[in-house]
mmCIF file of the N, C-alpha and C atoms, coordinates in Angstrom:
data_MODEL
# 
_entry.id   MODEL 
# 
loop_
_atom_site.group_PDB 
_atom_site.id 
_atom_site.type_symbol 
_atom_site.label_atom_id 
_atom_site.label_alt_id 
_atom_site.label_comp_id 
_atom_site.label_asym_id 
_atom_site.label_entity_id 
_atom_site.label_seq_id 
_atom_site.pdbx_PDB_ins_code 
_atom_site.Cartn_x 
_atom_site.Cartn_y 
_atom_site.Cartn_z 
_atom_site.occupancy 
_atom_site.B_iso_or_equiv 
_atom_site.pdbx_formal_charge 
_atom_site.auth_seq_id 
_atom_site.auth_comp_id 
_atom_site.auth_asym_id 
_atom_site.auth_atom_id 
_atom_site.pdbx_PDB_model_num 
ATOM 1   N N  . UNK A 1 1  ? -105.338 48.510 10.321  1.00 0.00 ? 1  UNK A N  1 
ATOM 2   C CA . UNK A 1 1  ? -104.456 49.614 9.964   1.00 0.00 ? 1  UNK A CA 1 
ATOM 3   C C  . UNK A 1 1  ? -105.166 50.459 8.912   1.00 0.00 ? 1  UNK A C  1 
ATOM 4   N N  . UNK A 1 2  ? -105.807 51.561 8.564   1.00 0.00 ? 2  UNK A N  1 
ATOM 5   C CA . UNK A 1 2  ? -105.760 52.482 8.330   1.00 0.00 ? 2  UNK A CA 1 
ATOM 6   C C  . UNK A 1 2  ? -104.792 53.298 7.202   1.00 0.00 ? 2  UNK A C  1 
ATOM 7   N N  . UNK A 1 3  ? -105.354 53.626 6.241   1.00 0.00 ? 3  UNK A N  1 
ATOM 8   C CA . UNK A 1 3  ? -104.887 54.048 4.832   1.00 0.00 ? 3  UNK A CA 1 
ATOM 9   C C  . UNK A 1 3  ? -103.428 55.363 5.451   1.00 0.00 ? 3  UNK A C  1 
ATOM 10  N N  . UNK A 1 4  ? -103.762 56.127 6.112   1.00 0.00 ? 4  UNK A N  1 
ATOM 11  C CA . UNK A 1 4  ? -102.828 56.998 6.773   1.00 0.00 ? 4  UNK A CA 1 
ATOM 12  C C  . UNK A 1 4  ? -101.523 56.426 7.628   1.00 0.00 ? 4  UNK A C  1 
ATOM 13  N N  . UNK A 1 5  ? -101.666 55.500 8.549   1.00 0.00 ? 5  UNK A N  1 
ATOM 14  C CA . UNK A 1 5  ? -101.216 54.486 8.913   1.00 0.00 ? 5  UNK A CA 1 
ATOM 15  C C  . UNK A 1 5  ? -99.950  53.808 7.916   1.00 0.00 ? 5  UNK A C  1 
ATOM 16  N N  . UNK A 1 6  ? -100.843 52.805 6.792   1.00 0.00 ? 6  UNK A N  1 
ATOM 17  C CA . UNK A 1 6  ? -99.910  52.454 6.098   1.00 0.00 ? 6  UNK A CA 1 
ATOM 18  C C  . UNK A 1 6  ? -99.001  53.305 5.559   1.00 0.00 ? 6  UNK A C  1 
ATOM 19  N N  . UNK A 1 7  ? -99.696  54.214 5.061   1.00 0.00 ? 7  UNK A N  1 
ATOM 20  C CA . UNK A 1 7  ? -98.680  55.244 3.994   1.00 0.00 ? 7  UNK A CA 1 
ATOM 21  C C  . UNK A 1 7  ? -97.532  55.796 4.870   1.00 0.00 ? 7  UNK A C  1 
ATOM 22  N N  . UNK A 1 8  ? -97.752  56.178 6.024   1.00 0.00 ? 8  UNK A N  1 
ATOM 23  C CA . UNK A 1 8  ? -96.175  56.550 7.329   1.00 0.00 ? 8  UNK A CA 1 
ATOM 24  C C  . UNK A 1 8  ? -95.664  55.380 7.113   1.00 0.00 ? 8  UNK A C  1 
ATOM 25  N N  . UNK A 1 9  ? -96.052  54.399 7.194   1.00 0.00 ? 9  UNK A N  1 
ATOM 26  C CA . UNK A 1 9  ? -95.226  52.738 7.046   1.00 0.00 ? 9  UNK A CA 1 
ATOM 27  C C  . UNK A 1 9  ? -94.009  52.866 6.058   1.00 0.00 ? 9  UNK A C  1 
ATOM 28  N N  . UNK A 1 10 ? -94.595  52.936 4.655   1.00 0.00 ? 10 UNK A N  1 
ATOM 29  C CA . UNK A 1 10 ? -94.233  53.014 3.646   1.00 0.00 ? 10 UNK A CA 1 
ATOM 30  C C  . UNK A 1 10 ? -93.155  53.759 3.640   1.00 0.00 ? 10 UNK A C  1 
ATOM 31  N N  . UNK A 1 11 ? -93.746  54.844 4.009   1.00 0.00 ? 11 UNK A N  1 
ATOM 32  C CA . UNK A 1 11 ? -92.951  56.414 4.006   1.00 0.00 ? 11 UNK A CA 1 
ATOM 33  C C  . UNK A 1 11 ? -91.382  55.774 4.661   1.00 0.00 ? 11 UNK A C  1 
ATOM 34  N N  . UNK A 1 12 ? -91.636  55.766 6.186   1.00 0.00 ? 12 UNK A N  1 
ATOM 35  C CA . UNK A 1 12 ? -90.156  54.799 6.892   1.00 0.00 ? 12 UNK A CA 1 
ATOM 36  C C  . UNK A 1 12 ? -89.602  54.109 5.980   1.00 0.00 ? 12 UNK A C  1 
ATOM 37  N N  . UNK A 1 13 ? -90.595  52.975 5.140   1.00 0.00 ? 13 UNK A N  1 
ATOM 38  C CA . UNK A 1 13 ? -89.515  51.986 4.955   1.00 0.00 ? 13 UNK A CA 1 
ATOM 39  C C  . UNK A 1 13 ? -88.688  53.062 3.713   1.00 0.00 ? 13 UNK A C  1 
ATOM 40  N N  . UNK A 1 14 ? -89.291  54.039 2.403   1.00 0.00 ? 14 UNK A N  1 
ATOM 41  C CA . UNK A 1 14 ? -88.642  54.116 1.591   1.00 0.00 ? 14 UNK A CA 1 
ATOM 42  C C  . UNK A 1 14 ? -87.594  55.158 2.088   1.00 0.00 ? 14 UNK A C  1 
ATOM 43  N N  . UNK A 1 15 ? -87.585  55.700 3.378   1.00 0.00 ? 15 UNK A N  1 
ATOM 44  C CA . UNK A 1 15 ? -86.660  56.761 3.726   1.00 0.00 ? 15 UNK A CA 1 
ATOM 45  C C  . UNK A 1 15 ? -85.685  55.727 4.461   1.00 0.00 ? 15 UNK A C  1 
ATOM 46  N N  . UNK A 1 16 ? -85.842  54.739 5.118   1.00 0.00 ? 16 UNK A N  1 
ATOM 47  C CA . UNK A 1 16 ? -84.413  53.812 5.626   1.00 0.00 ? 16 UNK A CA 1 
ATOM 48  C C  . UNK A 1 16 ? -83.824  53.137 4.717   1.00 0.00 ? 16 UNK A C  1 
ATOM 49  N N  . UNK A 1 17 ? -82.780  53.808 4.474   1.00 0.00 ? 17 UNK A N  1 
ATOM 50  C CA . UNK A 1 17 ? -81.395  53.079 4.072   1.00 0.00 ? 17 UNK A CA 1 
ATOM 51  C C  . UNK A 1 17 ? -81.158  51.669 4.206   1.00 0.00 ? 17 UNK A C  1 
ATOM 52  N N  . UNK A 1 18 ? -81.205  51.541 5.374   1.00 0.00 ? 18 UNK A N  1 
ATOM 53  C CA . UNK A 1 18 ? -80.662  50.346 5.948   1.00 0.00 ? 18 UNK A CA 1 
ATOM 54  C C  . UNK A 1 18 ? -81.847  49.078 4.780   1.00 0.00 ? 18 UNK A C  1 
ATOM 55  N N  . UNK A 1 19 ? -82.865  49.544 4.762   1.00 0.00 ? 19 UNK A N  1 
ATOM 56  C CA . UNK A 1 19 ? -84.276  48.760 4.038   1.00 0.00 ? 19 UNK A CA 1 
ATOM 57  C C  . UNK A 1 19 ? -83.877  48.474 2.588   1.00 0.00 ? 19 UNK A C  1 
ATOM 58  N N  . UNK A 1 20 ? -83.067  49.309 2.300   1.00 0.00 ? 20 UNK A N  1 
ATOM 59  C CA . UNK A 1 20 ? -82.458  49.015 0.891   1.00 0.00 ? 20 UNK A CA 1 
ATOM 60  C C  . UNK A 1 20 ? -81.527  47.989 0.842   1.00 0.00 ? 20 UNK A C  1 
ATOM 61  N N  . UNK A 1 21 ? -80.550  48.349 1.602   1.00 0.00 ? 21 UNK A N  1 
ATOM 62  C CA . UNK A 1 21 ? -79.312  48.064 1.592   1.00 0.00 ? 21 UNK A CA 1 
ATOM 63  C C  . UNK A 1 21 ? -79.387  46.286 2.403   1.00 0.00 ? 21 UNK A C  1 
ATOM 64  N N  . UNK A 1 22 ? -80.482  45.755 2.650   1.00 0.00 ? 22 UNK A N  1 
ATOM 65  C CA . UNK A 1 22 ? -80.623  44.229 3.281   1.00 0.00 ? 22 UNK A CA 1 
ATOM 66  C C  . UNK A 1 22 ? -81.828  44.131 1.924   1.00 0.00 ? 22 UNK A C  1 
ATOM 67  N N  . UNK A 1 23 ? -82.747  44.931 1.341   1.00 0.00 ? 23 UNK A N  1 
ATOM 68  C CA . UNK A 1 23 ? -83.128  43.935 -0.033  1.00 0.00 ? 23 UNK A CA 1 
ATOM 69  C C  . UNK A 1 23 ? -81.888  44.028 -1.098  1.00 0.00 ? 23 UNK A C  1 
ATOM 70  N N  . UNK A 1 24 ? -81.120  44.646 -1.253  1.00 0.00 ? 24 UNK A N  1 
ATOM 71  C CA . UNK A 1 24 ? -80.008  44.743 -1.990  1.00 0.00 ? 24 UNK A CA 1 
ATOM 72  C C  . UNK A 1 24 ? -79.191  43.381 -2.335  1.00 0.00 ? 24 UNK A C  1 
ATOM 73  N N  . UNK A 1 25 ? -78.847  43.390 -0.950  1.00 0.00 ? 25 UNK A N  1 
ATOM 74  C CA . UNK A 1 25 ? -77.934  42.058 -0.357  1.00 0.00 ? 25 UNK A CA 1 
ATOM 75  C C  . UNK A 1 25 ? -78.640  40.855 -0.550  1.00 0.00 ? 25 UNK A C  1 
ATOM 76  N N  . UNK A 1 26 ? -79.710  41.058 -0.034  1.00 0.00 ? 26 UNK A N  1 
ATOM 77  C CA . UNK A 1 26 ? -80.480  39.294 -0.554  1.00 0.00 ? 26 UNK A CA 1 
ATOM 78  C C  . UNK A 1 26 ? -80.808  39.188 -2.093  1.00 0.00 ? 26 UNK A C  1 
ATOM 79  N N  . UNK A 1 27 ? -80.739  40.325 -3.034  1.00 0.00 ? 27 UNK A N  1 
ATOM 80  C CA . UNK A 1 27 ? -80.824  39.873 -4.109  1.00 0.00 ? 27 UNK A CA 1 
ATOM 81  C C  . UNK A 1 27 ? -79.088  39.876 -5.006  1.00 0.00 ? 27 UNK A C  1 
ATOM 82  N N  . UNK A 1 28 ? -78.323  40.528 -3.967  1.00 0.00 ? 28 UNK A N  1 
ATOM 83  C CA . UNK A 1 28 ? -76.865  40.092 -4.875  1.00 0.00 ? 28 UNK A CA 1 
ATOM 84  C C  . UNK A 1 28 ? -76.284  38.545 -4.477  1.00 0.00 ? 28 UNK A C  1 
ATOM 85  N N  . UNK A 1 29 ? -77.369  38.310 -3.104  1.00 0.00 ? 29 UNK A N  1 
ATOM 86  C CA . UNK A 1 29 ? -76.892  37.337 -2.579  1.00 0.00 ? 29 UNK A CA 1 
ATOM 87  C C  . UNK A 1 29 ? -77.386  35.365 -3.635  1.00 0.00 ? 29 UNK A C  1 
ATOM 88  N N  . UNK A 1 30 ? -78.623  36.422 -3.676  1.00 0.00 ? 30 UNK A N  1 
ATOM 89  C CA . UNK A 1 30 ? -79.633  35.902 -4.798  1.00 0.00 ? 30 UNK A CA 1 
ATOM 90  C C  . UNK A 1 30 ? -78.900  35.073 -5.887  1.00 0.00 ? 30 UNK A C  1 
ATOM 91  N N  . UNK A 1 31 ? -78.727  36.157 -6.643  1.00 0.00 ? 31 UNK A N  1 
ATOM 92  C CA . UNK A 1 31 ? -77.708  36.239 -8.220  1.00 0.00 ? 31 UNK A CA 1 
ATOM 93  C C  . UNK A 1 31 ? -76.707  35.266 -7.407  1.00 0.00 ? 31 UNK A C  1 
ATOM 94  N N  . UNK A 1 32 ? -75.978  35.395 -6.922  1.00 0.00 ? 32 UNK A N  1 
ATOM 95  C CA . UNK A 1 32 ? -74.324  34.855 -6.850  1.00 0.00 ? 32 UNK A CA 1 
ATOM 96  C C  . UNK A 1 32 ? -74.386  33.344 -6.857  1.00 0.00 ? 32 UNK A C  1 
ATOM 97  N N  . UNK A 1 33 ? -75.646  32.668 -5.762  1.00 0.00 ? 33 UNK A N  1 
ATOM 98  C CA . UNK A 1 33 ? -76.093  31.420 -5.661  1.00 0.00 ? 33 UNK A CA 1 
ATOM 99  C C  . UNK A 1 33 ? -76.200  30.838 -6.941  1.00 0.00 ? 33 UNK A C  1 
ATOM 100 N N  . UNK A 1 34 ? -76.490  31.481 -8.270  1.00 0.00 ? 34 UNK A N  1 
ATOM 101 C CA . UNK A 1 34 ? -76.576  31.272 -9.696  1.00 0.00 ? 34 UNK A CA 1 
ATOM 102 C C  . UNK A 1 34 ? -75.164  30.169 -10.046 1.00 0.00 ? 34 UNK A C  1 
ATOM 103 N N  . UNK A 1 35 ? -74.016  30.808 -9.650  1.00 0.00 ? 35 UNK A N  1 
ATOM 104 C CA . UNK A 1 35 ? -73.001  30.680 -10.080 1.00 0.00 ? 35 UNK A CA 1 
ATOM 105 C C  . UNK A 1 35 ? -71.797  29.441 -9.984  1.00 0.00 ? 35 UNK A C  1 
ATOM 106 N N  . UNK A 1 36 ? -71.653  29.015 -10.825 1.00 0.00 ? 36 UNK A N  1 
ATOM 107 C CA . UNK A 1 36 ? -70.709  27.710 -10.305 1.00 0.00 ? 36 UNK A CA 1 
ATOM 108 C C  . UNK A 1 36 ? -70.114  28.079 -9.227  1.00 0.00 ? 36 UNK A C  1 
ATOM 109 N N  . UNK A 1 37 ? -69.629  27.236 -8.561  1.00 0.00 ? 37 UNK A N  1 
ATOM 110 C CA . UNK A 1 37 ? -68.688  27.110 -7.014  1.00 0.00 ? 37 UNK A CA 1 
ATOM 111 C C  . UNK A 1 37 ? -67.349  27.943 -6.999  1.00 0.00 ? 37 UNK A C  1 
ATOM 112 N N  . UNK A 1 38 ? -66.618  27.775 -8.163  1.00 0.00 ? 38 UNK A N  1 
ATOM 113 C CA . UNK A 1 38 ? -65.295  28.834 -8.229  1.00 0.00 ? 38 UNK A CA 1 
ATOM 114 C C  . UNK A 1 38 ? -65.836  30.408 -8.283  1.00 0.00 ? 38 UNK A C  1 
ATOM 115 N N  . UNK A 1 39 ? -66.609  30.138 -9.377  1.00 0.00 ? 39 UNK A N  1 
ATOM 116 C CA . UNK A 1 39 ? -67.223  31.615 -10.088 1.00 0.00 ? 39 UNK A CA 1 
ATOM 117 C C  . UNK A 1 39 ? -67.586  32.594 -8.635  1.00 0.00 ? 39 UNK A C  1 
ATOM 118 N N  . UNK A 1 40 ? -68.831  31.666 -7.721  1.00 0.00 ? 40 UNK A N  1 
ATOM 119 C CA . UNK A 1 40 ? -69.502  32.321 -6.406  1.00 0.00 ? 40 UNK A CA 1 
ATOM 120 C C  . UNK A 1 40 ? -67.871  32.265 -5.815  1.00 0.00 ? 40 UNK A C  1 
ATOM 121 N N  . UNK A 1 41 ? -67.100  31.855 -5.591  1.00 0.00 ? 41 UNK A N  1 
ATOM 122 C CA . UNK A 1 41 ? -66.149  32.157 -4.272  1.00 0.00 ? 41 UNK A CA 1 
ATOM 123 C C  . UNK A 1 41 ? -64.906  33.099 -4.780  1.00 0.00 ? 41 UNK A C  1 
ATOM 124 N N  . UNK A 1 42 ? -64.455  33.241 -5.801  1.00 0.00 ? 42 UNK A N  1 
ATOM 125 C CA . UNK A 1 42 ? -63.716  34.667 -6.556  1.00 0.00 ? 42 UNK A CA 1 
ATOM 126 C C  . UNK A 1 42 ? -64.641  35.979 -6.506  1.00 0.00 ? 42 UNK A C  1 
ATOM 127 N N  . UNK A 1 43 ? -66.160  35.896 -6.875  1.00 0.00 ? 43 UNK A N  1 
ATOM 128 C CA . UNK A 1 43 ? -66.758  36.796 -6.519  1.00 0.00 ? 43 UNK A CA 1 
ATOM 129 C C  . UNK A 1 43 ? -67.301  37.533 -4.993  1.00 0.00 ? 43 UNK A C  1 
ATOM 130 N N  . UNK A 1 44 ? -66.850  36.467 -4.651  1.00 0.00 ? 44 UNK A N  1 
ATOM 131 C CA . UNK A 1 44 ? -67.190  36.780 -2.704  1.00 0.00 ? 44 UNK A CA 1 
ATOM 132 C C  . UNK A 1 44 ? -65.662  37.665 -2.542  1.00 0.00 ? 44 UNK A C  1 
ATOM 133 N N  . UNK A 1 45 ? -64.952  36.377 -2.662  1.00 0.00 ? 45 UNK A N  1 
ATOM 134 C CA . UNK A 1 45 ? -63.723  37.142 -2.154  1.00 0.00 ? 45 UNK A CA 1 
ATOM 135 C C  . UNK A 1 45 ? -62.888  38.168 -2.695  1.00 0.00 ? 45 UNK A C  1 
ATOM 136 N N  . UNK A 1 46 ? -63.328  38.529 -3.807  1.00 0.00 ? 46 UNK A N  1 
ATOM 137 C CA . UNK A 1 46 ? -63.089  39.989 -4.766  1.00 0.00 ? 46 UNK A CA 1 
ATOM 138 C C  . UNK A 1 46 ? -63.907  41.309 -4.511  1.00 0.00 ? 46 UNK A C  1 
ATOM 139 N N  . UNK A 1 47 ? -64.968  41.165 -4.210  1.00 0.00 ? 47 UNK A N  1 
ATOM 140 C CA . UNK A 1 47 ? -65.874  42.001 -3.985  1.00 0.00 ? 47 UNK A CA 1 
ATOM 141 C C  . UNK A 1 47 ? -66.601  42.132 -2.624  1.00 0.00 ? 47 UNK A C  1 
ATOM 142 N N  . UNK A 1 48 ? -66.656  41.107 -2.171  1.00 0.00 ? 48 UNK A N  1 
ATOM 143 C CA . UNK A 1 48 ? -67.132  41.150 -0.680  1.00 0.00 ? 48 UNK A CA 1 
ATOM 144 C C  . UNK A 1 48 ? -66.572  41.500 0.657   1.00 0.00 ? 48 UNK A C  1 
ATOM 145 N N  . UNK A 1 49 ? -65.341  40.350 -0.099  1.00 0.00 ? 49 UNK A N  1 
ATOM 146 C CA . UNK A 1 49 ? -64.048  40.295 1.463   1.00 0.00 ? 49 UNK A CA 1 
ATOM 147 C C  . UNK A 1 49 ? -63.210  41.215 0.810   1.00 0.00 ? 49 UNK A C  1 
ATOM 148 N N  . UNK A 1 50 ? -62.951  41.973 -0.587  1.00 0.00 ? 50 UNK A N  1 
ATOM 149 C CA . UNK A 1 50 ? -61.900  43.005 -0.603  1.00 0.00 ? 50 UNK A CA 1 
ATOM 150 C C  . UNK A 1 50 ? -60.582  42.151 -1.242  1.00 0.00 ? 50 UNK A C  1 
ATOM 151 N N  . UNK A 1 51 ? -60.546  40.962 -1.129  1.00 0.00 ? 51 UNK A N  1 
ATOM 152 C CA . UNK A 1 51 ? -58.928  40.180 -1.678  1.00 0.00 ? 51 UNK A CA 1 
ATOM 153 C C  . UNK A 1 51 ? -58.420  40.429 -2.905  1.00 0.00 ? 51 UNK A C  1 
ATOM 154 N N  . UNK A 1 52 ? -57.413  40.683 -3.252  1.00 0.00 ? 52 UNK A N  1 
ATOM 155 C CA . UNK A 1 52 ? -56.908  41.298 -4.601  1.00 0.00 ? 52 UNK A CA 1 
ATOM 156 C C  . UNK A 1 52 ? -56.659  39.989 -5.600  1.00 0.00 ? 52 UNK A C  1 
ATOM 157 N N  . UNK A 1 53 ? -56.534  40.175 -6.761  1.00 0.00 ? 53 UNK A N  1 
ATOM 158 C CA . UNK A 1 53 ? -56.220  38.983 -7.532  1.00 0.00 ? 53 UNK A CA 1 
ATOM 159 C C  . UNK A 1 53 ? -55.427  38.334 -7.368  1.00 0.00 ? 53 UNK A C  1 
ATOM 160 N N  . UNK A 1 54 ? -54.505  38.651 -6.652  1.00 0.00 ? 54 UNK A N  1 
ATOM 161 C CA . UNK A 1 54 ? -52.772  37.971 -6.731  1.00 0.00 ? 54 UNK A CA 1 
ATOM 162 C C  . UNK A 1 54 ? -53.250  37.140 -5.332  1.00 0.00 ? 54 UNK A C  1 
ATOM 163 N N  . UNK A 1 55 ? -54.401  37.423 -3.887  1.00 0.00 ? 55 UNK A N  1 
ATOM 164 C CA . UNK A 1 55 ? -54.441  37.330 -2.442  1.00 0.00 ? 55 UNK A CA 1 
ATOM 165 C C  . UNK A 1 55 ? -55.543  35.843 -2.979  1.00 0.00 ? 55 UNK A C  1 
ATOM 166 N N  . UNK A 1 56 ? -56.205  35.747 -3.895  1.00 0.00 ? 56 UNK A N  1 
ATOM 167 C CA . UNK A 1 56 ? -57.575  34.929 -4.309  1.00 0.00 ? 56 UNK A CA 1 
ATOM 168 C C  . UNK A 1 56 ? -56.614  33.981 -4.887  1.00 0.00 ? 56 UNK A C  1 
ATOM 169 N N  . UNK A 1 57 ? -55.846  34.274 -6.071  1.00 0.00 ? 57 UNK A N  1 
ATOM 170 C CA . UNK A 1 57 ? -54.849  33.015 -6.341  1.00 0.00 ? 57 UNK A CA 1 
ATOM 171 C C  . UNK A 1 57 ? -54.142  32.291 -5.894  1.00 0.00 ? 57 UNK A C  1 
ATOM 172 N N  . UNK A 1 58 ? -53.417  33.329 -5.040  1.00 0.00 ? 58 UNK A N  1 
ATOM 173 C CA . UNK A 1 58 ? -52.560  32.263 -3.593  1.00 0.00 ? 58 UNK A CA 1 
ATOM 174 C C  . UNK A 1 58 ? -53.546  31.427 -2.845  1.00 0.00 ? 58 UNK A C  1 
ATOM 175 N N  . UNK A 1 59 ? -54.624  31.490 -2.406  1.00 0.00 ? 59 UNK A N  1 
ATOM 176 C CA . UNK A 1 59 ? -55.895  30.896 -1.730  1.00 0.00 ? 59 UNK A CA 1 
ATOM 177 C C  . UNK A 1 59 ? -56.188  29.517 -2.771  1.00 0.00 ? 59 UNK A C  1 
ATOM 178 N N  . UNK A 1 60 ? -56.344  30.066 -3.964  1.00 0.00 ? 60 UNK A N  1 
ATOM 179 C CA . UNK A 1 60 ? -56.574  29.126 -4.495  1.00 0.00 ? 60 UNK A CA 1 
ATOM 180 C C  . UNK A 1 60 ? -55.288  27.797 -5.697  1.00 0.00 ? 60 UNK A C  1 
ATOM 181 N N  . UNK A 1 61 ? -54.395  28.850 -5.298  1.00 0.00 ? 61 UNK A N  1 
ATOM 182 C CA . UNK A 1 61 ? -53.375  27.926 -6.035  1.00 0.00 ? 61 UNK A CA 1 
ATOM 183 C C  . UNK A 1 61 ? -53.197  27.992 -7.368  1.00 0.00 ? 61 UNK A C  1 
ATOM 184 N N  . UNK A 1 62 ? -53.635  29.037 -7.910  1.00 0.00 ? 62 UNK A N  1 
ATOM 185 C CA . UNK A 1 62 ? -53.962  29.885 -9.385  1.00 0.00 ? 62 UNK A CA 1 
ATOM 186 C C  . UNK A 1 62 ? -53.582  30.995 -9.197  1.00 0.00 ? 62 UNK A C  1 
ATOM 187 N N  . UNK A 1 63 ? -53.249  30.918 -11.222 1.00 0.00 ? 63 UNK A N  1 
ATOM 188 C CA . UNK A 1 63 ? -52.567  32.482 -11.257 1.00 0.00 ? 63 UNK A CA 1 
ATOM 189 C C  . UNK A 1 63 ? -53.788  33.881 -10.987 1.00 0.00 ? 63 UNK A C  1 
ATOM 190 N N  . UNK A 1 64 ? -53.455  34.390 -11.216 1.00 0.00 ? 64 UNK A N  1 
ATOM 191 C CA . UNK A 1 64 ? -54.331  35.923 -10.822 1.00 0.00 ? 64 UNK A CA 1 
ATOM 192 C C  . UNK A 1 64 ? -54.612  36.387 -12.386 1.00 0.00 ? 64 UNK A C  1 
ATOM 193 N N  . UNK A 1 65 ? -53.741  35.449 -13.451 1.00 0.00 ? 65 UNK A N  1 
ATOM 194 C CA . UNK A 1 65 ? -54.375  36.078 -14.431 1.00 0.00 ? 65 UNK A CA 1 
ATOM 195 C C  . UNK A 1 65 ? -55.965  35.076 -14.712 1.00 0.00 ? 65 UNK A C  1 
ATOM 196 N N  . UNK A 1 66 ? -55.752  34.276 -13.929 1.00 0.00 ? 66 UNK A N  1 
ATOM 197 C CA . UNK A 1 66 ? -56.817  32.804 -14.314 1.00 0.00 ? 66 UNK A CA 1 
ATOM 198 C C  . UNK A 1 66 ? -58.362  33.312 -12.925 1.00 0.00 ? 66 UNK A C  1 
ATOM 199 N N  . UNK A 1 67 ? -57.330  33.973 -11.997 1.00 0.00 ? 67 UNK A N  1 
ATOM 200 C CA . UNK A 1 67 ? -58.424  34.868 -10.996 1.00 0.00 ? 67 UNK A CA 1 
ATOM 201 C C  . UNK A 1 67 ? -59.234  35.673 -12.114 1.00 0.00 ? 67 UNK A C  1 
ATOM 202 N N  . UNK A 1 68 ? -58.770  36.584 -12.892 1.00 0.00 ? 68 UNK A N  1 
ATOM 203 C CA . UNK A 1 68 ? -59.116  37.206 -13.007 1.00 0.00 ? 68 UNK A CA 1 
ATOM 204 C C  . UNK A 1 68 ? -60.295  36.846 -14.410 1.00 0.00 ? 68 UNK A C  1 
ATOM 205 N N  . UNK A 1 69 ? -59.812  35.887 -15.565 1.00 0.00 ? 69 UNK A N  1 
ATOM 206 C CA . UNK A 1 69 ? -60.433  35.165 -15.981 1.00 0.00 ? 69 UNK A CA 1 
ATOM 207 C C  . UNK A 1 69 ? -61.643  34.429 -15.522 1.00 0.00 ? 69 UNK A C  1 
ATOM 208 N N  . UNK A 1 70 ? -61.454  33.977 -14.529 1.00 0.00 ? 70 UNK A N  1 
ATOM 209 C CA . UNK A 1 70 ? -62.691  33.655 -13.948 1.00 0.00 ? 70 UNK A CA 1 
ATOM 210 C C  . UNK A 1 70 ? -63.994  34.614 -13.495 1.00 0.00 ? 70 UNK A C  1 
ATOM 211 N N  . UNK A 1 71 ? -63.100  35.637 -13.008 1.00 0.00 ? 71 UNK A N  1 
ATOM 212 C CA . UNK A 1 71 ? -64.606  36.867 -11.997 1.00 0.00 ? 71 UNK A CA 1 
ATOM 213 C C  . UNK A 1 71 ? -65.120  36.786 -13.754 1.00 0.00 ? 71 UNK A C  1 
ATOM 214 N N  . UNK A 1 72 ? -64.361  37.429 -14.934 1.00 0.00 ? 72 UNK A N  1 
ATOM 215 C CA . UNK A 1 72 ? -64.766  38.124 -16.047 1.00 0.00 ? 72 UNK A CA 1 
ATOM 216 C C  . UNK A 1 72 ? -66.141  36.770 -16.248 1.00 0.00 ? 72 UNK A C  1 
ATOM 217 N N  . UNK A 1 73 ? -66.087  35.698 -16.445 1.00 0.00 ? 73 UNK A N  1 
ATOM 218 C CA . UNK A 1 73 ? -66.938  34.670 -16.753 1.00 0.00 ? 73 UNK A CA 1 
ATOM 219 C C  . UNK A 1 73 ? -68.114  35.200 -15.769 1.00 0.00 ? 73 UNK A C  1 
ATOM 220 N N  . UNK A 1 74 ? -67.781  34.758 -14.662 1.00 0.00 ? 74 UNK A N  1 
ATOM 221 C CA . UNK A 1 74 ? -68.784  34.934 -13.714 1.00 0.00 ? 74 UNK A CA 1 
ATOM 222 C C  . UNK A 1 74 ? -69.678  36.579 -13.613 1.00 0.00 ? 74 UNK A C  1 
ATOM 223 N N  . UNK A 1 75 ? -68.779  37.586 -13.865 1.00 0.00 ? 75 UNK A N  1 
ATOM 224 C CA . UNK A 1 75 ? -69.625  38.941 -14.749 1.00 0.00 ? 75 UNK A CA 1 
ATOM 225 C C  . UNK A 1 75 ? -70.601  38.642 -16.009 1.00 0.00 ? 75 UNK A C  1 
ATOM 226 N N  . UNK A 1 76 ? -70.189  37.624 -16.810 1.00 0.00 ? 76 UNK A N  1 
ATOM 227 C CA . UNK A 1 76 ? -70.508  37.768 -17.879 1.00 0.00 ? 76 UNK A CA 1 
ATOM 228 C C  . UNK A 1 76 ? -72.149  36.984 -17.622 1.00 0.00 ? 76 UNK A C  1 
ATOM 229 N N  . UNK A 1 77 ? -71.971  35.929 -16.575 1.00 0.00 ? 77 UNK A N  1 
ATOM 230 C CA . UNK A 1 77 ? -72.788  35.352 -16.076 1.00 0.00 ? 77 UNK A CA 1 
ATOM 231 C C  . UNK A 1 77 ? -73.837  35.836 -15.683 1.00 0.00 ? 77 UNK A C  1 
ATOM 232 N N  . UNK A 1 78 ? -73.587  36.916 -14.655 1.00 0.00 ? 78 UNK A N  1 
ATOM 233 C CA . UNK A 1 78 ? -74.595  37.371 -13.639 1.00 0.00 ? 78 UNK A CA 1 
ATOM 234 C C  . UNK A 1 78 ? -75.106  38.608 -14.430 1.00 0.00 ? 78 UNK A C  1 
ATOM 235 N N  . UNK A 1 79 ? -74.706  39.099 -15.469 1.00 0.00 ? 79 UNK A N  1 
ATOM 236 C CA . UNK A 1 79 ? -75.377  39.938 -16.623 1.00 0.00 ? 79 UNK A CA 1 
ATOM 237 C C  . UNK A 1 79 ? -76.621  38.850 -17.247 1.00 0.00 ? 79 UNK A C  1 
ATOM 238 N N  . UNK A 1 80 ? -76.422  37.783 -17.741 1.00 0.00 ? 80 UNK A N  1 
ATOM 239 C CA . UNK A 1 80 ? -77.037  37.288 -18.392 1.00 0.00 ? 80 UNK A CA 1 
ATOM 240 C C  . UNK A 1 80 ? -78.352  37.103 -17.544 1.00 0.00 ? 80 UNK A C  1 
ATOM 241 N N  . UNK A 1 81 ? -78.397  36.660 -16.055 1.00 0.00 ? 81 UNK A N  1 
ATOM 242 C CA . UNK A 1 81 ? -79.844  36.388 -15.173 1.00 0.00 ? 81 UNK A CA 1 
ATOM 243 C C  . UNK A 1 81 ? -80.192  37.953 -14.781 1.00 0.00 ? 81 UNK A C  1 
ATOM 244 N N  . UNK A 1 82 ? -79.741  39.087 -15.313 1.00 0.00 ? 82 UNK A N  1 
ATOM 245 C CA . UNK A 1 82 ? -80.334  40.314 -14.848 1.00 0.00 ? 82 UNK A CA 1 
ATOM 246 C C  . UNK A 1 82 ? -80.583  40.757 -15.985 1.00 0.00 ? 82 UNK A C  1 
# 
């Protein structure tokens, strides 16, 4: 491959979206693996799947103020490895 070659390569990957948006994901996916077992599954299902605090507590049998207590930990968390 050829210096001209690569650089169109390049060029594609930094103009596709899509190229971002799957290294994105493997590194939020990255971070989250960090996280104790409650912490990773309030953050999935708050942010990923969309479930509201009150929809994550019923799931889990906790209040939504203790939902919500928890994501805040697990924020506070995933600040600290970035």
């Amino acid at each position: 491959m050829n210096l001209k070659e690569s650089l169109e390569l390049n060029l594609a990957m930094i103009l596709d979206e899509s190229y971002y948006e799957h290294e994105s994901k493997i590194f939020v996916e990255d971070l989250i693996s960090y996280l104790p077992s409650l912490q990773r599954r309030v953050i999935k299902e708050k942010f990923l799947y969309g479930y509201s605090y009150k929809e994550i507590g019923d799931r889990l049998n906790i209040s939504r103020q203790v939902v919500n207590g928890i994501k805040n930990r697990a924020l506070n968390n995933l600040r600290k490895l970035i």
